[in-house]
C-alpha positions as CSV (number, residue, x, y, z in Angstrom):
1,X,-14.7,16.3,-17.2
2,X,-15.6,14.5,-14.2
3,X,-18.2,14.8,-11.7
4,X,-17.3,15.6,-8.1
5,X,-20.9,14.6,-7.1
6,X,-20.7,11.1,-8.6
7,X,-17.0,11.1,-7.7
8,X,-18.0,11.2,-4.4
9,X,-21.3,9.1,-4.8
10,X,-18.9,6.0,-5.9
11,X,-16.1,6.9,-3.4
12,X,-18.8,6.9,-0.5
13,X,-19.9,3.5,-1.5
14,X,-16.7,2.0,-1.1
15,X,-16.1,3.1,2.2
16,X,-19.9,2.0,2.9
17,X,-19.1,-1.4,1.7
18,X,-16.2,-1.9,4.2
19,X,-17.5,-0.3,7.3
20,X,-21.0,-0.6,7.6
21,X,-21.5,-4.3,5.9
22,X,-21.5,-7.7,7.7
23,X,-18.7,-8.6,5.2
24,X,-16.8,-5.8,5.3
25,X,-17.0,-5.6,8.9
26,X,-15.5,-9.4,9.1
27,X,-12.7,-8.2,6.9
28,X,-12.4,-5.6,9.2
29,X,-11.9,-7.9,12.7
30,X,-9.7,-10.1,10.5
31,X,-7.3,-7.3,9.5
32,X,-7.1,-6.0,13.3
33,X,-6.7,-9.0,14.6
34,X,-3.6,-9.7,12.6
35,X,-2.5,-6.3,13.6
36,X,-3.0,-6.9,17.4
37,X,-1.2,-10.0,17.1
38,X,1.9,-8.5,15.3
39,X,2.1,-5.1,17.5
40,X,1.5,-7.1,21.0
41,X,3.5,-10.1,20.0
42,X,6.4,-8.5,17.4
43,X,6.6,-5.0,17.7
44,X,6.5,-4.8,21.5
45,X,8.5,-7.6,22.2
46,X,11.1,-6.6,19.7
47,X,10.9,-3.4,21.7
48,X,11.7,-5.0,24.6
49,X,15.1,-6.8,22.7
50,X,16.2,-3.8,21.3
51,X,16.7,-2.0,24.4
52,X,19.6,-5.0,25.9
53,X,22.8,-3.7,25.3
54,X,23.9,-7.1,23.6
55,X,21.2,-6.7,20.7
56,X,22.4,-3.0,19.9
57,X,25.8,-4.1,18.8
58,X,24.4,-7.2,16.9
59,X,21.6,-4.7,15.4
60,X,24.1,-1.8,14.6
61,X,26.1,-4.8,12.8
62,X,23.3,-5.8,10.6
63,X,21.1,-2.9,10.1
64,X,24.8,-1.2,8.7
65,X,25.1,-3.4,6.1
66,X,21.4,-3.2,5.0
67,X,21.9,0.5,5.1
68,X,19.7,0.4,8.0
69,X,21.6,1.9,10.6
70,X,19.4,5.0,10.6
71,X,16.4,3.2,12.2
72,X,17.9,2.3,15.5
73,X,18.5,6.3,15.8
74,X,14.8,7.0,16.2
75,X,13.7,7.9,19.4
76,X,10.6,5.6,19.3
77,X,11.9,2.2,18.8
78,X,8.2,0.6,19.0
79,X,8.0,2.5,15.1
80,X,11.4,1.2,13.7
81,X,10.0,-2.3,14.0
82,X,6.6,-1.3,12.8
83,X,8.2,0.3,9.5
84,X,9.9,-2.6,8.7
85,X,6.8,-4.6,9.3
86,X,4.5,-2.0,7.7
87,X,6.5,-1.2,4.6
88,X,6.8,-4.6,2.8
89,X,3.0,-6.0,4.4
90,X,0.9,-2.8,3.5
91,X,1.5,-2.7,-0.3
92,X,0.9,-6.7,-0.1
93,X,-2.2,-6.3,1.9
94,X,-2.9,-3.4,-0.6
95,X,-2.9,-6.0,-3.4
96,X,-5.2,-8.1,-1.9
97,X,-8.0,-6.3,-0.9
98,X,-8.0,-3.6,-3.8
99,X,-8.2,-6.5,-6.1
100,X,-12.1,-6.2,-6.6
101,X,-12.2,-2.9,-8.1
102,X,-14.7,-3.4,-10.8
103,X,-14.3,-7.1,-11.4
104,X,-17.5,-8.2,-9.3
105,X,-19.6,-5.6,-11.2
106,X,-18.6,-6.9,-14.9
107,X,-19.2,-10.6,-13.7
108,X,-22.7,-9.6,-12.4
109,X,-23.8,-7.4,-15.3
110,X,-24.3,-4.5,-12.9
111,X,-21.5,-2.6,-13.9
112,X,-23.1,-2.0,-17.6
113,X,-26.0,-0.1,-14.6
114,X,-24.1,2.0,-12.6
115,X,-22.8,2.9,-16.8
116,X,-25.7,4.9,-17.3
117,X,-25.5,6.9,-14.2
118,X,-22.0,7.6,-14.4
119,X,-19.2,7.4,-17.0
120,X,-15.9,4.6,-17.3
121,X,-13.5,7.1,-16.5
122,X,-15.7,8.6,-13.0
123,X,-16.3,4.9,-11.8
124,X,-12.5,4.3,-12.4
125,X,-11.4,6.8,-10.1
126,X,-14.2,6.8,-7.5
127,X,-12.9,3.2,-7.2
128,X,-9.2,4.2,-7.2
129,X,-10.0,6.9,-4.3
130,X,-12.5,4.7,-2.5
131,X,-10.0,1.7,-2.0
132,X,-7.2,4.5,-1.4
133,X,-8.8,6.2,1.4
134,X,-9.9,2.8,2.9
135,X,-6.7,1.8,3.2
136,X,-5.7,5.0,4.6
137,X,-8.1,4.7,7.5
138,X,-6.4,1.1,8.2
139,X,-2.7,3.0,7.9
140,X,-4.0,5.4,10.8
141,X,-5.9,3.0,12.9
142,X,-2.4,0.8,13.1
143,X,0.1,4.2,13.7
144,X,-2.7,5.2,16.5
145,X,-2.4,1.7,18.2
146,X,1.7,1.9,17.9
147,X,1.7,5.1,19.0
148,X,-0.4,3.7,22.2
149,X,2.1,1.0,22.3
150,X,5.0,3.4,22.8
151,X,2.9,5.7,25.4
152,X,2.2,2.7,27.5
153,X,5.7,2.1,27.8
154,X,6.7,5.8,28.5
155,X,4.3,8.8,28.3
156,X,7.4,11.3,27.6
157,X,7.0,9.3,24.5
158,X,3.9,10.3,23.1
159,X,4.8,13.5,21.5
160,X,8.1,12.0,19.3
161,X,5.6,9.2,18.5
162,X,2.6,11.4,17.1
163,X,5.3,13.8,15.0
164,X,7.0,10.1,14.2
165,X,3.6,9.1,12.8
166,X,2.6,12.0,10.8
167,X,6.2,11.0,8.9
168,X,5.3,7.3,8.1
169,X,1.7,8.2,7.5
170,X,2.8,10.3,4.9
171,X,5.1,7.4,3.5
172,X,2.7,4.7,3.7
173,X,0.0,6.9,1.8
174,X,2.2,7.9,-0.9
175,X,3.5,3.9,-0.8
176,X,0.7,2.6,-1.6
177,X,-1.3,4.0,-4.5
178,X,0.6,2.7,-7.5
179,X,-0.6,-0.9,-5.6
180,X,-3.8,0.2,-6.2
181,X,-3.1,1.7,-9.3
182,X,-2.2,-1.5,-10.5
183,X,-5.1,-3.8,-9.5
184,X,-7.4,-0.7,-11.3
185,X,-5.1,-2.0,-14.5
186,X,-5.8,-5.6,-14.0
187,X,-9.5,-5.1,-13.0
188,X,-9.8,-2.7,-16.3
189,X,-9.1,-5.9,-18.6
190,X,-10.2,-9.1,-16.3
191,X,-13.7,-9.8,-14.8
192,X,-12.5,-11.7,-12.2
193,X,-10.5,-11.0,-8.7
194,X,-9.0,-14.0,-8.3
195,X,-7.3,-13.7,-11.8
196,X,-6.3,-9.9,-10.8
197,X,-4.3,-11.7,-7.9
198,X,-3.2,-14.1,-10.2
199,X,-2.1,-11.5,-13.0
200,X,-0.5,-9.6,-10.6
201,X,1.5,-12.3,-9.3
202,X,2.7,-13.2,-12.7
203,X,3.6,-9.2,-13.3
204,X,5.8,-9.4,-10.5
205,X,7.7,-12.6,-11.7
206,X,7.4,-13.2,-15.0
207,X,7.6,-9.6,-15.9
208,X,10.8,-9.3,-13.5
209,X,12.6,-12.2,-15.3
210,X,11.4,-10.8,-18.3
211,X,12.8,-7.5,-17.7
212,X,15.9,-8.7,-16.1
213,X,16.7,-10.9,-19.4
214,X,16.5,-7.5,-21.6
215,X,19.0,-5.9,-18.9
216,X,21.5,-8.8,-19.1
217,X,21.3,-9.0,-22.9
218,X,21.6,-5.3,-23.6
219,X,23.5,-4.5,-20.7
220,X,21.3,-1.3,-20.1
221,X,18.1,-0.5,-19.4
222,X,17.6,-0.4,-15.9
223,X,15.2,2.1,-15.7
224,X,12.7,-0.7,-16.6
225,X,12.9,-1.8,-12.9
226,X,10.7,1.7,-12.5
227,X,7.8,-0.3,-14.5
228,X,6.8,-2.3,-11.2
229,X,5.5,-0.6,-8.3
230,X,7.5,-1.1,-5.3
231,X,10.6,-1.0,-7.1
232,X,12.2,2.1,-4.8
233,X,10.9,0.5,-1.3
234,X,14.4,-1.1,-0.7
235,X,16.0,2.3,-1.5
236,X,13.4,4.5,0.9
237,X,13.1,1.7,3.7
238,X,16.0,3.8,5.7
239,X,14.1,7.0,5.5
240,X,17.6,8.6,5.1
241,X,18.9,10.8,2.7
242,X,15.7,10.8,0.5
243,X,14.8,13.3,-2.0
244,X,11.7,14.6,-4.2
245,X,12.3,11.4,-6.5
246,X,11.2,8.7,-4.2
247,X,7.9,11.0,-3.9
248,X,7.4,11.2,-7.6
249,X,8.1,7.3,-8.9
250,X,5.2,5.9,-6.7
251,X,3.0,9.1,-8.1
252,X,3.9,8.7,-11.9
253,X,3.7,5.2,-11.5
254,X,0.0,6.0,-10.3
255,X,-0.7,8.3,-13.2
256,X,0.4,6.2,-15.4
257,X,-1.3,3.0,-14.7
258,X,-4.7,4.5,-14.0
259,X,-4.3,6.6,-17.6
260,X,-3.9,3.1,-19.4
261,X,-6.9,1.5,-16.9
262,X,-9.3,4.3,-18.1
263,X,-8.2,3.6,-21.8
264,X,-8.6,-0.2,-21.4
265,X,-11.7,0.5,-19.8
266,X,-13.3,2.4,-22.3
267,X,-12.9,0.2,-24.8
268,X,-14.0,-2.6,-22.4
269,X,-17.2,-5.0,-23.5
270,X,-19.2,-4.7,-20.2
């Protein structure tokens, strides 16, 4: 059984790592500066395009035949651009910075410490949550600063934009955890973040030509796509006409990846 108290012990440390450490603080600037850039300088100024009557018809052309239509229906247009933006860079960014789960700790020795206070399977998942709430926070702190966007530009905005938020909150959250999920894998059998990147990289191109060579050859099998995280985005990215499913792949992708993490884990030489 696990331990809330340690649980939360190893969770608080995360979050203690990124917000109140020099490093973590840098990391910090560095991710809202790249934010401030692409609100002030893309998602505002695309605003500003999508509102001339020329770009509608050009937009209503090709958001059609990407099955994106739906998007330029929303009343806050400042959080159809961000979507797009936010739904292919946040499991990306998600990669990145969840890819020293437990890697650091092997390399150091420290990990065979923190061992004897807690067990494999509590640190695994205080790391899982830790990173996961962490990038939660950064999910908020970028639909806050869109919704300020849209306010600025009209204050009969704000209310569409908060209840527009709460939606992609939701489906960011949900988004993102089998991204996590599946640097907790890579970190379970590799001491090192850089060859978690690396691994995952490879996963996502190797593995696809791999799995893409079975479905050509047996003409079948396409519910091997459902092996990579991310595999519905291009399905969900309309927000239209979505059911329970496109909840439960990301979820069951999650389960499924940490339960094979905390087996590869246990049986890990730390």
């Amino acid at each position: 059984m696990l331990n809330i108290h340690r649980l939360f012990i190893l969770i608080q440390f995360e979050l203690i790592r990124i917000f109140k450490t020099k490093s973590g603080l840098i990391a910090l600037s560095a991710f809202c500066a790249v934010w401030f850039i692409l609100l002030y300088y893309m998602v505002s100024a695309a605003t500003e395009i999508i509102f001339s009557d020329g770009f509608k018809i050009v937009a209503s052309t090709l958001f059609g035949s990407l099955g994106l239509n739906a998007l330029l229906k929303w009343p806050v247009a400042e959080f159809a651009i961000y979507w797009l933006v936010a739904v292919y860079s946040f499991p990306l960014f998600a990669l990145f910075v969840t890819s020293d789960q437990t890697c650091s700790d092997k390399a150091r020795g420290t990990l065979r410490f923190i061992t004897l206070r807690a067990t494999r399977s509590e640190i695994l998942i205080g790391r899982f949550l830790g990173q996961f709430l962490i990038i939660v926070v950064l999910i908020f702190l970028t639909l806050m600063a869109c919704i300020a966007l849209a306010a600025a530009r009209d204050g009969a905005l704000l209310l569409p934009a908060i209840q527009q938020a709460l939606v992609l909150f939701i489906e960011l959250s949900i988004l993102i955890t089998p991204f996590i999920a599946l640097m907790s894998f890579f970190n379970s059998i590799l001491s090192s973040a850089k060859m978690s990147i690396v691994a995952s990289i490879l996963f996502y191109t190797i593995g696809a030509l791999l799995i893409g060579f079975i479905q050509f050859r047996l003409n079948s099998g396409y519910f091997l796509d459902y092996l990579f995280p991310g595999t519905q985005i291009s399905k969900v990215v309309s927000l239209e006409g979505l059911d329970f499913k496109h909840y439960l792949i990301p979820l069951l992708q999650t389960v499924v990846l940490l339960f094979v993490a905390d087996k590869l884990l246990k049986r890990a030489s730390i």
